[in-house]
C-alpha positions in Angstrom: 29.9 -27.8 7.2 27.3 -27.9 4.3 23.8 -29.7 5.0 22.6 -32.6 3.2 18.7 -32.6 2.8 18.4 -30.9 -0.4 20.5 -33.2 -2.5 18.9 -36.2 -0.8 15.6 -35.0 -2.6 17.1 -37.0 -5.7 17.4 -40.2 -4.8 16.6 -43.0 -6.4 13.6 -44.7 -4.9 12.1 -41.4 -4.3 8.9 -41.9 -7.1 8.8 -39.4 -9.7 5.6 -37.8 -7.8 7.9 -36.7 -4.7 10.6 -35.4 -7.2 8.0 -33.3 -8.9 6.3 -32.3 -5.3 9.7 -31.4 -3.9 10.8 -29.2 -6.8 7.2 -27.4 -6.4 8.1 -26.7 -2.8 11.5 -25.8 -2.8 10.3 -23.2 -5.9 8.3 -21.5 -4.1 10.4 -21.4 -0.9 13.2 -18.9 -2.0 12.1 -16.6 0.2 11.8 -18.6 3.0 15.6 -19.4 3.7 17.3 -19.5 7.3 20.2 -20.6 8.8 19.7 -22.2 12.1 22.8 -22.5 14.6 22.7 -25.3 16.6 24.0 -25.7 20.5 24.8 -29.0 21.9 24.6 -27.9 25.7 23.7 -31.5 26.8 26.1 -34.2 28.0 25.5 -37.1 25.0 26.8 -37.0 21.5 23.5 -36.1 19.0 22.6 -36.2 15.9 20.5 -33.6 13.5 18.0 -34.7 10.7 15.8 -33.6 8.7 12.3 -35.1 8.8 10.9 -35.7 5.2 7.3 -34.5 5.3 5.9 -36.6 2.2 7.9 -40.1 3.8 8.3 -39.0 7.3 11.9 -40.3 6.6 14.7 -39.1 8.6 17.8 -37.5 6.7 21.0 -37.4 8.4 22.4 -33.1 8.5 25.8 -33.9 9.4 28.3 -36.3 8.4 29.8 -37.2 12.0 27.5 -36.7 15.6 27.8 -33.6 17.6 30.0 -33.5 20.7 28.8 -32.1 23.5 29.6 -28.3 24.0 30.5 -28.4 20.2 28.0 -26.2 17.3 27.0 -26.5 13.4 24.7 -24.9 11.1 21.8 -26.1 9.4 20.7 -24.2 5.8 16.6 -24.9 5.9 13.1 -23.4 5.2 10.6 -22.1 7.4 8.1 -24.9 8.3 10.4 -27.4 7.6 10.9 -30.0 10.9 14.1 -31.6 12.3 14.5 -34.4 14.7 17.3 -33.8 17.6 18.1 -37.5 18.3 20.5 -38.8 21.3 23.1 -41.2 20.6 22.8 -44.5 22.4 24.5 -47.7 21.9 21.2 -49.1 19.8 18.0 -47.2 19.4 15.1 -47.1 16.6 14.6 -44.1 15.2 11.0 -43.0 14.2 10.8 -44.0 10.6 12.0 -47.7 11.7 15.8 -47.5 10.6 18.2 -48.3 13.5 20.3 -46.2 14.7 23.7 -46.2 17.7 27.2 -45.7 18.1 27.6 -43.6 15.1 24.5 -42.6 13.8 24.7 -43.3 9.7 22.5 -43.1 6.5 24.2 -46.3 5.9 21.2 -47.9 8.3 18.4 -47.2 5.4 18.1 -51.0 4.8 18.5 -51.7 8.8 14.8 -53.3 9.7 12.6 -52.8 12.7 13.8 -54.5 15.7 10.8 -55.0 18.4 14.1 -55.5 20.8 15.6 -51.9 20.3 13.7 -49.2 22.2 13.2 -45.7 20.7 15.7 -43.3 20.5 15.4 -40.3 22.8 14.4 -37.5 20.7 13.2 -33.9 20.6 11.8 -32.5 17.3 11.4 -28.5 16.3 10.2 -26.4 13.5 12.1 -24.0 11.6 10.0 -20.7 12.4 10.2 -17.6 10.5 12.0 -15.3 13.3 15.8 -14.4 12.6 18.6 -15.3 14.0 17.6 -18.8 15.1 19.6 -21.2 18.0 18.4 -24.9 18.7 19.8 -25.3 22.5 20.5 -28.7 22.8 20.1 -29.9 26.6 19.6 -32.9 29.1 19.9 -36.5 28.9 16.9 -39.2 28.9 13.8 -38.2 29.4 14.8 -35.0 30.1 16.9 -34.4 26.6 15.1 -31.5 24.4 15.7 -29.3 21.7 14.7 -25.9 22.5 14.4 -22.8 19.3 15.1 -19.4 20.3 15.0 -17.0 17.9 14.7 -12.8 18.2 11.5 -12.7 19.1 11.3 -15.5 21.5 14.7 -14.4 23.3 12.9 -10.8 23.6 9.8 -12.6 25.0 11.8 -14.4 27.3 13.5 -11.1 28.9 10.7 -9.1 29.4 8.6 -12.5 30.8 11.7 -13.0 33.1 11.7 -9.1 34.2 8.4 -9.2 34.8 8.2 -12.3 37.0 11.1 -11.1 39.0 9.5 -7.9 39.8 6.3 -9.9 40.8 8.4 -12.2 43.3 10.6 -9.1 44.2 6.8 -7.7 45.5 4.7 -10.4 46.3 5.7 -11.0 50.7 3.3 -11.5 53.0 1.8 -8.6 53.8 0.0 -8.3 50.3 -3.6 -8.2 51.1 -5.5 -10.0 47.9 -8.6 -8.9 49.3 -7.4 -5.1 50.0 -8.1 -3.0 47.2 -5.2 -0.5 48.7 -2.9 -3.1 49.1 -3.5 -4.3 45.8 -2.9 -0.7 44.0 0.3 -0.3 46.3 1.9 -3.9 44.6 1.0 -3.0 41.4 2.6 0.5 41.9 5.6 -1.0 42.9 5.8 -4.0 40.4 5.3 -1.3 37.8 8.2 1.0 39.2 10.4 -2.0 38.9 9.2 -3.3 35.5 10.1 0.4 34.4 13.7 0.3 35.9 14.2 -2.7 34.2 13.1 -2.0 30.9 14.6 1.3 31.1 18.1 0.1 31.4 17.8 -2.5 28.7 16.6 0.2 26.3 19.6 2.2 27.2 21.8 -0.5 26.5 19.6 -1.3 23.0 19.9 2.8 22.0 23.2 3.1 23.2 24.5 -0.2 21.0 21.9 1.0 18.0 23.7 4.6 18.3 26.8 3.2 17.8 26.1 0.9 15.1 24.6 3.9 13.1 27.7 6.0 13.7 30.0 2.8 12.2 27.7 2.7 9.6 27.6 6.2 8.2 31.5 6.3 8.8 31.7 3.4 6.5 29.3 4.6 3.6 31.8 6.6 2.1 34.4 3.8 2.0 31.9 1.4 0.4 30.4 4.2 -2.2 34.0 4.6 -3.8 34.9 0.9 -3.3 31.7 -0.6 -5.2 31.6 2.0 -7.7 35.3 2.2 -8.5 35.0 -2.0 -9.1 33.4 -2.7 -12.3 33.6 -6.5 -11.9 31.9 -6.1 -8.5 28.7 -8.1 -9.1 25.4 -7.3 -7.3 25.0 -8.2 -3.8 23.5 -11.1 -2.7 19.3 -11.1 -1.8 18.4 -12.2 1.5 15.0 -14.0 0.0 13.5 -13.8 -3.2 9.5 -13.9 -4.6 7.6 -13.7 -7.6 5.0 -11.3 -8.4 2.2 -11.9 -10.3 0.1 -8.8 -11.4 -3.3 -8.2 -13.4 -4.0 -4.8 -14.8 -6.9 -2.7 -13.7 -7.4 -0.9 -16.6 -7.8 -4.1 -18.9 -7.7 -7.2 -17.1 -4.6 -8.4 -18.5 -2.5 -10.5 -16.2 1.1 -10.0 -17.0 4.0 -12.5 -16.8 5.3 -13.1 -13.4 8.2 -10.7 -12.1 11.1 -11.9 -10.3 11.7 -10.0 -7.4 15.0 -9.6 -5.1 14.1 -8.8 -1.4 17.7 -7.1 -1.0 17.3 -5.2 2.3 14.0 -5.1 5.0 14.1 -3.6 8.6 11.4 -2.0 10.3 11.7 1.0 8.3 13.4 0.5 5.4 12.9 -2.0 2.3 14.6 -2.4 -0.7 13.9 -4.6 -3.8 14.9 -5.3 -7.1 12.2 -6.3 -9.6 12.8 -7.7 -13.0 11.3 -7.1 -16.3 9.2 -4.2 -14.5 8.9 -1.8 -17.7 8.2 -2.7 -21.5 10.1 -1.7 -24.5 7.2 0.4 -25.8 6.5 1.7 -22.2 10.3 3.4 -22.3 9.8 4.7 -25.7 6.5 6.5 -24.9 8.2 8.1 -21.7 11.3 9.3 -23.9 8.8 10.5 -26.4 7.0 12.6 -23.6 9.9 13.6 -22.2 12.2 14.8 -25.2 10.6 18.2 -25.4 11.2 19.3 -21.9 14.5 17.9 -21.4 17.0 20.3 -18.6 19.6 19.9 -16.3 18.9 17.9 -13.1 19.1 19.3 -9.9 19.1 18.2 -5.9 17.4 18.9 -3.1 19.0 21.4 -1.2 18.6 21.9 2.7 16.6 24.5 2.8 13.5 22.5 1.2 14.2 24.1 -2.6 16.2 22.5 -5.3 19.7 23.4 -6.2 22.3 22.4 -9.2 25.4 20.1 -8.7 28.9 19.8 -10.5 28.6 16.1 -10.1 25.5 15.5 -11.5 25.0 16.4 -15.6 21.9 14.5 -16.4 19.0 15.9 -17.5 15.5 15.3 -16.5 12.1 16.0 -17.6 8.7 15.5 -15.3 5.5 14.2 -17.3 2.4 14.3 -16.0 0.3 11.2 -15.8 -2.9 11.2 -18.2 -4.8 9.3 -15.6 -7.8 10.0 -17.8 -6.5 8.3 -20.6 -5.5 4.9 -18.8 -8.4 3.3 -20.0 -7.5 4.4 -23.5 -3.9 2.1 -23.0 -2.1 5.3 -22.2 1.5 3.5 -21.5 2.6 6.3 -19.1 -0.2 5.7 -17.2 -0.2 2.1 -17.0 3.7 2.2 -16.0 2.7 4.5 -13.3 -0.3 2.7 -11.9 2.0 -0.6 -12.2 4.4 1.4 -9.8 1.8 2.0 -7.0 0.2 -1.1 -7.5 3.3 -2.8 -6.4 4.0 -0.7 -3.4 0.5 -1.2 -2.1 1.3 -4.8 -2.5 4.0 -5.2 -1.0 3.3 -2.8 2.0 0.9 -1.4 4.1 0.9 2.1 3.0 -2.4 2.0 0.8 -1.5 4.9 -1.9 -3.5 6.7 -3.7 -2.2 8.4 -7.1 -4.0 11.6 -6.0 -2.1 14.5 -6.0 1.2 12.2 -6.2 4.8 14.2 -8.2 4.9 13.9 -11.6 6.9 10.7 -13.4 10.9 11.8 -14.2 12.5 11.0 -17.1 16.8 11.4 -16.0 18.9 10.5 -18.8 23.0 10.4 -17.7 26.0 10.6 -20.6 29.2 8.4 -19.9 32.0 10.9 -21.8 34.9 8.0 -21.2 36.9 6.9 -18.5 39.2 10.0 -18.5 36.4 12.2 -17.3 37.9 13.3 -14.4 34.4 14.7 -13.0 31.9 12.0 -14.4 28.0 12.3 -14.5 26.8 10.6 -10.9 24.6 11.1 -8.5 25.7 11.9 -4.9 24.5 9.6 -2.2 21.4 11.2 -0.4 18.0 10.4 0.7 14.7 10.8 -1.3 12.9 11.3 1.9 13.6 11.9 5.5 16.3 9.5 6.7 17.3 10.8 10.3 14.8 8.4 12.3 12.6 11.2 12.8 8.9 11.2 13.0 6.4 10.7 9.9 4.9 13.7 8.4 2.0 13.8 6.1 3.1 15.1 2.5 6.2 13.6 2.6 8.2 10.9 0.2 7.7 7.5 1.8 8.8 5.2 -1.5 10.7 5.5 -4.8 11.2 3.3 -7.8 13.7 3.9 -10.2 13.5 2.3 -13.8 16.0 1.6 -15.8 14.9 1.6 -19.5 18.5 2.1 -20.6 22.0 0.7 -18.8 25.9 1.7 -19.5 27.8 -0.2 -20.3 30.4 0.9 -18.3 29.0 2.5 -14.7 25.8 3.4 -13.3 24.8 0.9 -10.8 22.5 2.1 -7.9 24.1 1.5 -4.5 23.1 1.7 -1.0 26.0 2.2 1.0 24.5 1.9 4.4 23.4 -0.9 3.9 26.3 -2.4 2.2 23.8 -3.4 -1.2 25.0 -2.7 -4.7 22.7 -3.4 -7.3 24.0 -3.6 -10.9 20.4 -2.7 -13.0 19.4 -4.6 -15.9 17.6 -2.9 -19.2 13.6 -3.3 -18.0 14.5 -3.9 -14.1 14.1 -1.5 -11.4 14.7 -0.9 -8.2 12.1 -0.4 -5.5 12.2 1.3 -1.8 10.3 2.5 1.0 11.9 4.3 3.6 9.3 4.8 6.2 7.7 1.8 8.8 4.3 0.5 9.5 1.7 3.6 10.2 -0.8 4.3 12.4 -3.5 6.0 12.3 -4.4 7.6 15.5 -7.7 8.9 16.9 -7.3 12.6 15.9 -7.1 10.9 11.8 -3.5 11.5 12.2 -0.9 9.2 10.8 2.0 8.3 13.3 5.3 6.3 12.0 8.8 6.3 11.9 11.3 7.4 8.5 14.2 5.5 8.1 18.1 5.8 9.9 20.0 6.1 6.6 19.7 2.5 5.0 17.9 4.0 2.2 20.6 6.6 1.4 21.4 5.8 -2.2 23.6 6.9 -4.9 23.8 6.5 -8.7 27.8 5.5 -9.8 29.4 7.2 -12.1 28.2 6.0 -16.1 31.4 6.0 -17.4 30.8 4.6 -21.1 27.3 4.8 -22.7 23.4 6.0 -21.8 21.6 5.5 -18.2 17.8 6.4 -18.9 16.0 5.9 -15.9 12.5 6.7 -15.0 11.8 7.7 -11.5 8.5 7.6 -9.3 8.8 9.6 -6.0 5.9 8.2 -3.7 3.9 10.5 -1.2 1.8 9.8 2.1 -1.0 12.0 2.6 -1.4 14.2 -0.6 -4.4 14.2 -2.6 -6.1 16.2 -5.1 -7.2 19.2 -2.9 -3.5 19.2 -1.3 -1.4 17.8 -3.9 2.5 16.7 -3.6 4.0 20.3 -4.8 1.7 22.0 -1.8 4.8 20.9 -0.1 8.6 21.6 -0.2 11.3 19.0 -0.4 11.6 18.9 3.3 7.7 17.9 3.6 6.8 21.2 5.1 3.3 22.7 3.5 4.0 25.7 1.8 0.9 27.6 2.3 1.6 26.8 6.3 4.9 28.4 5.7 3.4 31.5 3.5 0.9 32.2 6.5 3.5 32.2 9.1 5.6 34.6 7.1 2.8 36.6 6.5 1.9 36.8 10.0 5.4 37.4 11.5 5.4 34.5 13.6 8.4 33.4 11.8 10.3 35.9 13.8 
């Protein structure tokens, strides 16, 4: 059943003021959505609505009341507040209207009755956790809306493990005033806190294990399904934002870019950013780039580069003239764009010390009876096993499309089910490693991505794909720059003074 509240932003004797405020807020909300699921676990029919925070007027969510033991969605924004009201025979809801029996929008006119008590009602704000439940429960003074969401649930297991270890622990013969007895409860409090906890992670891993395995089974599936289905249109984003940047090197501020928020875990992001390159900046990196152009290879396993039969592109690397940035050097403002972004929308704090070189890839569609098109196989641009961060390795990549097919070439990410279909001056942006942190040693400790950054370019069946890629790197710099290392992250000269040594043996 669809909600109600944002068409009632139009009516009529809303002033042109709260029209113009509301089309403000909902504007910059986009990436704000959630879907709340509410529970009536109470024994009274209810009713949902949205509280108008310019009016304080109460909109009614759903057509008909809510039985008891019965559910409904609600479509809303985070911050937004909803009154849970219990149905009685007559009651005055907060704004004045009356309300009873069946609680309608038909009662706007209805005026204040002194006679008519106050509905019961329990009020909640949508917060911006996932997976959000309003439990509906009690009757009277006792009827309240309750919002769980992830966090809160997870709160509310370990608080309820931890108090029934505490009670489990806490007879009689605990001595408050015995520093041994004391050390003894805590001991055992902690042992059974452990237990616990251990058995729920077990449960989480095992669950999490098996949800990867599904995954990766299915990636294959949805890689020849999305790029076999030309009319298949770009998947959905689960929020949206705008960006809004000013160049260092000249103070410009640039035009607001749209961006997609497509995919975000822990560990794993993935945008899609419009209008991210000019015209001009594409034609200086094909002009830097022509030269040099050769076949495009892979990363093989053993942290080298190899050639494959599917992929017939070729690529040049350019070097970034950070010296000339100042001069308007277009490379270098693309570049310094690209890292500029990432720091803003993440925590890793890049430098563009010692970072790869730009890539120019430029992909030929030779028809659709090719029977072995040009594409790129899916794989990972960094580690994507779950294993632990290492310094020197890829943590983000953006790929720029300055040119698109017309047939093929869209940029999918099987695992996690998102197909993006690029548009000329778009790209695509993602990281692939989580939050890090740096220990006392100087150290950085994090976590790579599972696999929901594994990525693959379609075939480009009819027409030119010119992209420009930026490979990111954590922990590089001028002294130690990106090609010290191999593709598997592993520093070379480490690796040449091991074999030299014989402790590879």
């Amino acid at each position: 059943m669809t909600t109600l509240h944002p068409s009632t932003f139009w009516r009529g004797r809303l002033s042109i003021v709260f029209v113009l405020f509301f089309l403000l807020l909902f504007a910059q909300a986009g990436d704000n959505k959630r879907k709340i699921r509410v529970r009536n676990s109470s024994v009274s029919l209810i009713t949902i609505y949205w509280v108008n925070p310019a009016t304080k007027e109460y909109i009614q969510q759903y057509k008909d009341d809510l039985f008891p033991g019965a559910a409904n969605n609600i479509n809303s924004f985070v911050t937004h507040e909803f009154a849970v009201v219990e149905v009685r025979d007559a009651c005055m809801l907060a704004d004045g209207r009356r309300a009873g029996g069946k609680l309608s929008a038909k009662n706007d006119k209805e005026k204040k009755k002194t006679s008519i008590a106050l509905c019961n009602e329990s009020r909640f704000v949508v917060s911006d956790g996932e997976e959000q439940v309003i439990l509906v429960s009690g009757k009277g003074e006792n009827f309240k809306a309750v919002l769980l969401d992830s966090a809160t649930r997870t709160r509310s297991s370990v608080s309820s493990i931890v108090d029934s270890c505490f009670d489990a622990h806490s007879d009689s013969s605990f001595d408050t005033c015995n520093s041994e007895s004391q050390v003894a409860h805590a001991s055992q409090v902690k042992e059974c806190v452990s237990a616990s906890l251990l058995g729920t992670f077990d449960e989480m891993t095992q669950d999490l294990n098996n949800e990867k395995a599904i995954r990766k089974a299915m990636a294959p599936m949805i890689e020849d399904y999305t790029c076999g289905n030309e009319d298949l249109n770009q998947t959905k984003s689960v929020r949206t934002k705008n960006w809004v940047y000013t160049r260092p090197s000249d103070g410009v501020r640039e035009n607001p870019r749209h961006v997609d928020v497509m995919f975000s875990n822990h560990a794993a992001e993935i945008h899609v950013v419009q209008d991210f390159v000019s015209p001009e900046e594409c034609k200086a990196i094909e002009d830097k780039s022509r030269s040099h152009m050769h076949r495009a290879s892979v990363a093989s396993e053993d942290g080298g580069s190899k050639f494959s039969p599917h992929r017939k592109a070729l690529q040049a690397g350019i070097a970034v003239n950070w010296d000339e940035e100042a001069s308007g050097d277009l490379v270098a403002r693309l570049s310094r764009r690209v890292f500029d972004y990432t720091n803003a929308v993440s925590d890793l704090n890049l430098s563009i010390e010692g970072q790869e070189d730009i890539m120019a890839i430029h992909y030929f569609g030779r028809g659709k009876k090719e029977t072995e098109p040009d594409r790129y196989m899916p794989h990972c641009d960094g580690d994507c096993e779950g294993d632990e961060f290492r310094a020197g390795t890829r943590v983000a990549t953006m790929v720029i499309y300055c040119t698109v097919p017309t047939i093929g070439g869209a940029t999918n990410f099987a695992q996690s089910n998102i197909h993006v279909k690029p548009k000329t001056g778009s790209a695509t942006w993602f990281k692939y490693v989580s939050s890090l942190e740096t220990l006392p040693n100087g150290q950085l400790k994090g976590i790579m991505d599972s696999g929901y950054t594994e990525h693959s370019g379609c075939p480009v069946i009819e027409g030119e794909k010119k992209i420009v890629t930026q490979w990111m790197r954590k922990g590089v710099s001028y002294e130690e720059p990106w090609d010290s290392f191999n593709t598997m992250g592993v520093s070379k000269k480490m690796v040449d003074e091991m074999l030299s040594s014989g402790d590879s043996n």
